[in-house]
Kinemage of the C-alpha trace (Angstrom):
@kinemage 1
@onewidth
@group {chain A} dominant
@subgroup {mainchain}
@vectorlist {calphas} color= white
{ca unk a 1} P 87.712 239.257 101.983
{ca unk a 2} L 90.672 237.324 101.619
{ca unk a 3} L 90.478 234.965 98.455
{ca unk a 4} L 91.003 231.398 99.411
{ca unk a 5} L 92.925 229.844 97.810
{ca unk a 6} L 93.671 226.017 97.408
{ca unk a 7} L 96.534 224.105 99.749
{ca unk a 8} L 99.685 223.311 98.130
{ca unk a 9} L 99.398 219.662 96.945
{ca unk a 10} L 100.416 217.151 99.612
{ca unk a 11} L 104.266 216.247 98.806
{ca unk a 12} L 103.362 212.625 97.487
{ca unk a 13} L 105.959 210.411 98.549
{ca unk a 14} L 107.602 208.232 95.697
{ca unk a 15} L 105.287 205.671 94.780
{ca unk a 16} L 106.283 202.559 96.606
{ca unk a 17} L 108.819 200.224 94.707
{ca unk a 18} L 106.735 197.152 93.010
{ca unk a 19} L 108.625 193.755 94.119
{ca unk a 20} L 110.180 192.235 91.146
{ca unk a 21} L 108.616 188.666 91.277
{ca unk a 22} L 110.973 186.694 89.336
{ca unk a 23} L 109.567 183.735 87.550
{ca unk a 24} L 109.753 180.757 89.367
{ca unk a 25} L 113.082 178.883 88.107
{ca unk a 26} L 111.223 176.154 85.569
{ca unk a 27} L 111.592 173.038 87.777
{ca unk a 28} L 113.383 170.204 85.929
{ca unk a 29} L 111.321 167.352 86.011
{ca unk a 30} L 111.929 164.633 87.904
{ca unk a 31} L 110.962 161.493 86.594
{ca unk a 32} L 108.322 159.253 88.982
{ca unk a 33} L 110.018 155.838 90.418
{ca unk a 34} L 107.685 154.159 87.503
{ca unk a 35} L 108.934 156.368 84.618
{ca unk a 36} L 112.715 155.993 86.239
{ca unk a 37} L 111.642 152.381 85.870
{ca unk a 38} L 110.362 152.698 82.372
{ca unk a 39} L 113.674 154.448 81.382
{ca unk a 40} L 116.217 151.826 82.819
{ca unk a 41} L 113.830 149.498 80.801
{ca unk a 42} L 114.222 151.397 77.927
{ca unk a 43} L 117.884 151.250 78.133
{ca unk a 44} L 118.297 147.661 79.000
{ca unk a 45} L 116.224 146.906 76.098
{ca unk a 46} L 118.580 148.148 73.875
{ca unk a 47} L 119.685 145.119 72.347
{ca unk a 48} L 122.913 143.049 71.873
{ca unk a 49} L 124.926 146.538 71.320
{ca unk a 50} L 127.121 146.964 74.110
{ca unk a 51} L 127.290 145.750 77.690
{ca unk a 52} L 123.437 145.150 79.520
{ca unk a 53} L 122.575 144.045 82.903
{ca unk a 54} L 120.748 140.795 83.312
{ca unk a 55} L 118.595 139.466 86.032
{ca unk a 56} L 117.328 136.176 87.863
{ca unk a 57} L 119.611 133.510 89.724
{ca unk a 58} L 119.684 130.897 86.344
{ca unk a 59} L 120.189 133.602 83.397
{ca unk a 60} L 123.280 134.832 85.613
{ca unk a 61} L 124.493 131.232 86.374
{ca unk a 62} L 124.442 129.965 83.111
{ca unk a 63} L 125.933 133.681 81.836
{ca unk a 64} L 128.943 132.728 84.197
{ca unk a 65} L 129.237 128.966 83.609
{ca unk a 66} L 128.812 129.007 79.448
{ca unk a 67} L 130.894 132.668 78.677
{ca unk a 68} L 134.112 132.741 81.338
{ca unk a 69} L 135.021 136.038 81.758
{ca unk a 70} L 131.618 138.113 80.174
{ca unk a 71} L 130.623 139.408 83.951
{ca unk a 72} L 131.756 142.465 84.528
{ca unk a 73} L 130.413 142.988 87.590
{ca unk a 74} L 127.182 141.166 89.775
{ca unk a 75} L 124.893 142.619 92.372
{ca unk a 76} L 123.281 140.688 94.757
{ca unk a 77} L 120.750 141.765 97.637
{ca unk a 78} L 121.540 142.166 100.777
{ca unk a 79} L 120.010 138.615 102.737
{ca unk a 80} L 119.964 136.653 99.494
{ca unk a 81} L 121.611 132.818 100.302
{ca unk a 82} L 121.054 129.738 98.807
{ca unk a 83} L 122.902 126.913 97.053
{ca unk a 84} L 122.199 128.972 94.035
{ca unk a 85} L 123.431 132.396 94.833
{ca unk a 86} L 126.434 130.429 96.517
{ca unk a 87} L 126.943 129.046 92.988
{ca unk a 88} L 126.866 132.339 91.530
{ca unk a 89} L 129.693 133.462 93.935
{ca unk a 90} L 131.997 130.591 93.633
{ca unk a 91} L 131.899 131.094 89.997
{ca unk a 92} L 132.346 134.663 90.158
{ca unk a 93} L 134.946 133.833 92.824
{ca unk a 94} L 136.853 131.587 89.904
{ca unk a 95} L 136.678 134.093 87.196
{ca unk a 96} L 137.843 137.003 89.203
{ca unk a 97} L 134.415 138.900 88.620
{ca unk a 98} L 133.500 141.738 91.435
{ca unk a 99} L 130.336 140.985 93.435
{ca unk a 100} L 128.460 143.829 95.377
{ca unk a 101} L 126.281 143.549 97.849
{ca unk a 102} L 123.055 146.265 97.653
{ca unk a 103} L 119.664 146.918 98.937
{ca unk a 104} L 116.763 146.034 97.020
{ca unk a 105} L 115.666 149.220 96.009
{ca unk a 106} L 119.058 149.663 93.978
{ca unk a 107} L 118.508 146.045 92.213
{ca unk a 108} L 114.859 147.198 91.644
{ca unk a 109} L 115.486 150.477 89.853
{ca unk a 110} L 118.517 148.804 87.707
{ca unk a 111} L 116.713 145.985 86.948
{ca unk a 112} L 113.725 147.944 86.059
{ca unk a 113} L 111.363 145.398 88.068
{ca unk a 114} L 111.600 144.088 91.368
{ca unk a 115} L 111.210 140.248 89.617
{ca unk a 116} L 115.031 140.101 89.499
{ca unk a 117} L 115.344 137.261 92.334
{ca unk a 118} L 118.055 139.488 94.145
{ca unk a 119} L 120.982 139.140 91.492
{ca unk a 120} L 121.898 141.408 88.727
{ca unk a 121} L 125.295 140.643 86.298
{ca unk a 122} L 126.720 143.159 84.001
{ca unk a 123} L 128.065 141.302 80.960
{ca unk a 124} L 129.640 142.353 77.866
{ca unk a 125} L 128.551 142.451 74.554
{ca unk a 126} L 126.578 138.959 73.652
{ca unk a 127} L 127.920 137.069 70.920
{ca unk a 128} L 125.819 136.957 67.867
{ca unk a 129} L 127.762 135.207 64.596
{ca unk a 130} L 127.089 136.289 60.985
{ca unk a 131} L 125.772 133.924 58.734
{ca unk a 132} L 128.351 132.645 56.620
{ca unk a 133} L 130.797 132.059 58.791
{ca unk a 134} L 128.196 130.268 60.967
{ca unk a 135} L 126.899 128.417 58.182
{ca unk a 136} L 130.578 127.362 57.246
{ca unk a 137} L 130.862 125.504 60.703
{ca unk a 138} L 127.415 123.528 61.099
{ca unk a 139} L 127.812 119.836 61.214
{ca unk a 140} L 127.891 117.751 58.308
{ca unk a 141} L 127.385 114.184 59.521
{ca unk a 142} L 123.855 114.523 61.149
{ca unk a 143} L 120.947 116.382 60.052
{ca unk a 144} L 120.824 120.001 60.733
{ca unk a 145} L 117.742 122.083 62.376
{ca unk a 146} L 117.694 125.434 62.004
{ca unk a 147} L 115.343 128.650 63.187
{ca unk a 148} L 114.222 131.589 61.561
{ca unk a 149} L 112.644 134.279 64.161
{ca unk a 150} L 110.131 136.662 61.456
{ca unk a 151} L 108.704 139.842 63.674
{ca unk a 152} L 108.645 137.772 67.071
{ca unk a 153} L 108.384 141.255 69.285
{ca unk a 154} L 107.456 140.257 72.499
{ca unk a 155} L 110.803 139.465 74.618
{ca unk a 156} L 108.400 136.551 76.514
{ca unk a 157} L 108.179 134.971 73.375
{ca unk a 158} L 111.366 135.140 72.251
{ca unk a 159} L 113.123 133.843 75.246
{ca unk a 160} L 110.780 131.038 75.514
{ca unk a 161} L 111.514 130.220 71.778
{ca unk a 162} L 114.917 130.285 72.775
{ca unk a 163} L 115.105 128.009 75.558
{ca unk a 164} L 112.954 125.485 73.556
{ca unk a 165} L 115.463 125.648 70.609
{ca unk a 166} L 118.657 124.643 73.204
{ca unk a 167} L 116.781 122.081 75.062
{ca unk a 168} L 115.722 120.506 71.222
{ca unk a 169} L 119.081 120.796 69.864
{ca unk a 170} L 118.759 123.443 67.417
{ca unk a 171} L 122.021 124.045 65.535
{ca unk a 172} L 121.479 127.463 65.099
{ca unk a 173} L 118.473 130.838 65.642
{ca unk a 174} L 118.160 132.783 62.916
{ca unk a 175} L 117.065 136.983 63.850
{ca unk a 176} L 116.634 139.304 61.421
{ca unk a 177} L 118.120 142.607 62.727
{ca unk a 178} L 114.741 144.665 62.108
{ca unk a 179} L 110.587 144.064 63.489
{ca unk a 180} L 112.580 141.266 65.884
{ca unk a 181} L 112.971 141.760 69.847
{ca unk a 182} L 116.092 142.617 70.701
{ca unk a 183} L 117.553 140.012 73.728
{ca unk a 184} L 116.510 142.319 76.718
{ca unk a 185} L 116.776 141.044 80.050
{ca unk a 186} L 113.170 139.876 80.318
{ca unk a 187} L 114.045 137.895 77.053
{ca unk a 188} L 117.298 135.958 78.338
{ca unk a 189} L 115.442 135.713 81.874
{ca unk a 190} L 112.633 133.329 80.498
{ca unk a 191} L 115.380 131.677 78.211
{ca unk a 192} L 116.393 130.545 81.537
{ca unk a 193} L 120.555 131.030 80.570
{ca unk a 194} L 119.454 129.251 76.986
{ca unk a 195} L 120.638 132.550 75.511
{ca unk a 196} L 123.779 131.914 76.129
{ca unk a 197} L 124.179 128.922 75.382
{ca unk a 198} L 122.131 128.226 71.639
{ca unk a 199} L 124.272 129.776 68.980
{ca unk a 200} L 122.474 133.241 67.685
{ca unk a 201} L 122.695 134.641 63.988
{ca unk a 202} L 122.016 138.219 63.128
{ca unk a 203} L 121.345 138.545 59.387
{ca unk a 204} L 119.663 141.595 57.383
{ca unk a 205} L 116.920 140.744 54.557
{ca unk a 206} L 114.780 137.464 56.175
{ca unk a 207} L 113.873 136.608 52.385
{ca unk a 208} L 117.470 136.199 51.362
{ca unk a 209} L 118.613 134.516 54.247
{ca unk a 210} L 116.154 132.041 53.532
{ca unk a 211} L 117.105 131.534 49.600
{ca unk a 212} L 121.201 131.392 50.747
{ca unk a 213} L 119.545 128.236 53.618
{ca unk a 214} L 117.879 126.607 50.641
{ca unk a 215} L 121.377 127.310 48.442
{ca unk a 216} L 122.789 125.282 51.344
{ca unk a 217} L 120.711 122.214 50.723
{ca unk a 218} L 118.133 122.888 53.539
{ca unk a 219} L 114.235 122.646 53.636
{ca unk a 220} L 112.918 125.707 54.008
{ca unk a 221} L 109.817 124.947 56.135
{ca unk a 222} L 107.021 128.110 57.139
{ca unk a 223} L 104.977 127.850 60.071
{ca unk a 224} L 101.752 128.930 58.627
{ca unk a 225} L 97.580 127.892 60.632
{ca unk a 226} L 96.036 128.931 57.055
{ca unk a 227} L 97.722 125.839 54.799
{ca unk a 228} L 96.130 121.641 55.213
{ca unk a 229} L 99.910 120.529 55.126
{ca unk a 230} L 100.380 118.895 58.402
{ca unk a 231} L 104.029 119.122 60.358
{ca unk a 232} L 103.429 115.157 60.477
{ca unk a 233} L 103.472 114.501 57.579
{ca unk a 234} L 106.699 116.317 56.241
{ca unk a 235} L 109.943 114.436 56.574
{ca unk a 236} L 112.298 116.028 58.782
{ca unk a 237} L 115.040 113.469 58.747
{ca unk a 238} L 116.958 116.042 56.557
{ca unk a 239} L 118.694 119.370 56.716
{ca unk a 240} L 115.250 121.514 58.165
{ca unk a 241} L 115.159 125.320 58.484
{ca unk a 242} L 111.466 126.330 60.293
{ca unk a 243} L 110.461 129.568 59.609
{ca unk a 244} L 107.825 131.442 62.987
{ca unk a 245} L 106.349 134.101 61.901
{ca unk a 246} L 105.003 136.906 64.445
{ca unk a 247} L 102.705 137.199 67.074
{ca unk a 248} L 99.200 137.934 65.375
{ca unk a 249} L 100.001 138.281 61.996
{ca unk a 250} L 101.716 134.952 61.705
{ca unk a 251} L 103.948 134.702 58.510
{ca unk a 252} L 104.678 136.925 56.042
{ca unk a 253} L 103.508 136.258 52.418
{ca unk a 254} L 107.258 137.227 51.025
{ca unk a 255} L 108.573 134.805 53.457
{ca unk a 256} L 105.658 132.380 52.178
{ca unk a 257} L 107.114 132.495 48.922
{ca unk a 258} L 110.462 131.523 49.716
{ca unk a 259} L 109.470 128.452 51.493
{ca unk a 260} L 110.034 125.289 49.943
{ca unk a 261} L 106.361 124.467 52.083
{ca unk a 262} L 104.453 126.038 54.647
{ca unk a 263} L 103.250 123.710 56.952
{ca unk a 264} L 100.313 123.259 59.934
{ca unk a 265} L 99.674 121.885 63.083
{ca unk a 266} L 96.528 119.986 63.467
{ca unk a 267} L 93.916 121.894 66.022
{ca unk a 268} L 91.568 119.725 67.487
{ca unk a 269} L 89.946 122.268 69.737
{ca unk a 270} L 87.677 125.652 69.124
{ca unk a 271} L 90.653 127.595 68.736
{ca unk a 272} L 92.869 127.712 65.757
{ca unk a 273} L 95.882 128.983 66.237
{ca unk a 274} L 98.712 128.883 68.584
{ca unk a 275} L 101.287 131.300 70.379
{ca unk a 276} L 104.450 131.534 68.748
{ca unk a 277} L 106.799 129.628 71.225
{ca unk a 278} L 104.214 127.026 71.863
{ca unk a 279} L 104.390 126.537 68.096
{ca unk a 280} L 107.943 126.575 68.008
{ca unk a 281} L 108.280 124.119 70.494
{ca unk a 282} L 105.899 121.548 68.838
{ca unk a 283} L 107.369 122.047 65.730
{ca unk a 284} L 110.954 121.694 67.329
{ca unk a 285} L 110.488 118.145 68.853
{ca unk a 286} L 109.029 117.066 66.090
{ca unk a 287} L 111.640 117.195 64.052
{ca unk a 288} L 113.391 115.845 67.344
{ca unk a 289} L 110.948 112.802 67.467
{ca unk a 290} L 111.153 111.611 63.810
{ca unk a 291} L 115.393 111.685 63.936
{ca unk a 292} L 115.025 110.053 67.316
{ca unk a 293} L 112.575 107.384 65.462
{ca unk a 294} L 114.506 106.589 62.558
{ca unk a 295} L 117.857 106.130 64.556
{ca unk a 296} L 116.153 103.696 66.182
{ca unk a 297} L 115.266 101.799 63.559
{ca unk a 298} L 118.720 102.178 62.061
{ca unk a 299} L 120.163 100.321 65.543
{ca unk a 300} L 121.812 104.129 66.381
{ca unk a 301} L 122.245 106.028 69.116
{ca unk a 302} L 121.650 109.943 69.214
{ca unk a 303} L 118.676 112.368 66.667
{ca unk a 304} L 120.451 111.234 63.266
{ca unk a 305} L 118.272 110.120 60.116
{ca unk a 306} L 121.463 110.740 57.585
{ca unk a 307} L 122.914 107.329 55.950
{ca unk a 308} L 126.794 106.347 57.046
């Protein structure tokens, strides 16, 4: 009997080639419209260094009428008219300035918010002075008011402050280059153009800034809720320097200490303190009033309280 004996093994055909799967090519991310917002924010909040878009039909009109020759360039939105925006153009028209007309959508993603009122203006660097050649040409036959900006961080606040300070008559705002908001858009928009138009000094060390005011013959004066020394009762027909401290924490002590008197304003109410550029701006026109007041009683015209 014929042994049987096993098939030959099947010729197995070559096992079938695996597919390769690449990796998926790691996708670059691309940014959401709010973090594309958040980063044209971040950018125009960069500070005084450099050229920065601003936004909002007065901050551009005063940029134009108080600077000739800053704008580099203006956007406006497509539709936008008014005796405002025509302003805008017939000064830009004047300096030689290029104006483009866009969509919203482009305004909205420079601007970083759609709150830009249609118009957008490049300018140039913003002039800032340093403090002894400021302090060199301050006026010397009126009383001089001066502002020191400690740790003021929001940009609300700060161009609030600043608009105040113009419409008061403040010779000069002080801004210690550290822990102080940078002039961002949002900052010159609420200044309403006062930006460019109060002068602005950029100094290092807050402390000794303060002793080379008082070396200078002014009264260094701290805004400080804690102290019984009223703002009324000070007199501010002199050289004045007021010192606002920041939002929450209010003044430093080393600033305290530097201050020829820290000074109070009298809350009535349950609450007992104030924010900053409210503060500022009683504090301001206070010294405003009593120079007004004592001109008046000298038979002269105009915030003077210094003898002729």
């Amino acid at each position: 009997m014929a042994r049987r004996t096993k098939p030959p093994p099947k010729a197995t055909q070559p096992e079938a080639r695996r597919k390769r799967v690449r990796p998926k090519a790691k996708r670059k991310d691309v940014p959401s419209p709010p973090a594309e917002r958040k980063a044209v924010q971040s950018d125009l909040a960069a500070g005084a260094a450099g050229p920065r878009w601003i936004y909002g039909v007065q901050p551009v009109l005063e940029a134009l009428k108080s600077k000739a020759g800053r704008a580099e360039k203006i956007w406006v939105a497509f539709g936008r008219s008014g005796t405002a925006v025509q302003s805008i153009l017939d000064q830009a028209k004047k300096q030689k300035t290029p104006v483009t007309f866009k969509d919203r959508a482009a305004l909205d993603a420079k601007a970083g918010t759609s709150k830009h009122q249609g118009i957008l203006a490049l300018l140039s660097e913003i002039e800032t002075l340093e403090l002894e050649p400021f302090l060199r040409q301050l006026p010397r036959e009126r009383p001089r008011l001066l502002a020191l900006l400690d740790e003021i961080q929001d940009p609300h606040n700060l161009g609030a402050i600043l608009r105040t300070a113009c419409a008061a008559g403040v010779d000069g705002v002080l801004l210690p280059k550290h822990r102080t908001s940078p002039l961002t858009p949002a900052a010159i928009k609420v200044s309403a153009g006062a930006a460019e138009w109060v002068p602005l000094v950029r100094v290092g060390n807050a402390a000794e800034t303060l002793r080379r005011i008082r070396e200078e013959g002014f009264s260094v004066l701290g805004a400080d809720a804690s102290t019984d020394r009223k703002i009324y009762d000070q007199d501010l027909c002199r050289d004045v320097c007021v010192v606002i401290g920041g939002e929450g924490k209010g003044l430093r002590p080393v600033l305290k200490k530097v201050c020829d008197a820290t000074v109070s304003i009298p809350m009535i109410g349950p609450i007992d303190s104030l924010n900053a550029s409210v503060a500022a701006g009683i504090l301001f026109y206070e010294v405003v009033r009593q120079r007004a007041a004592e001109a008046s009683r000298a038979g002269r015209q105009g915030p003077g309280c210094r003898d002729e």
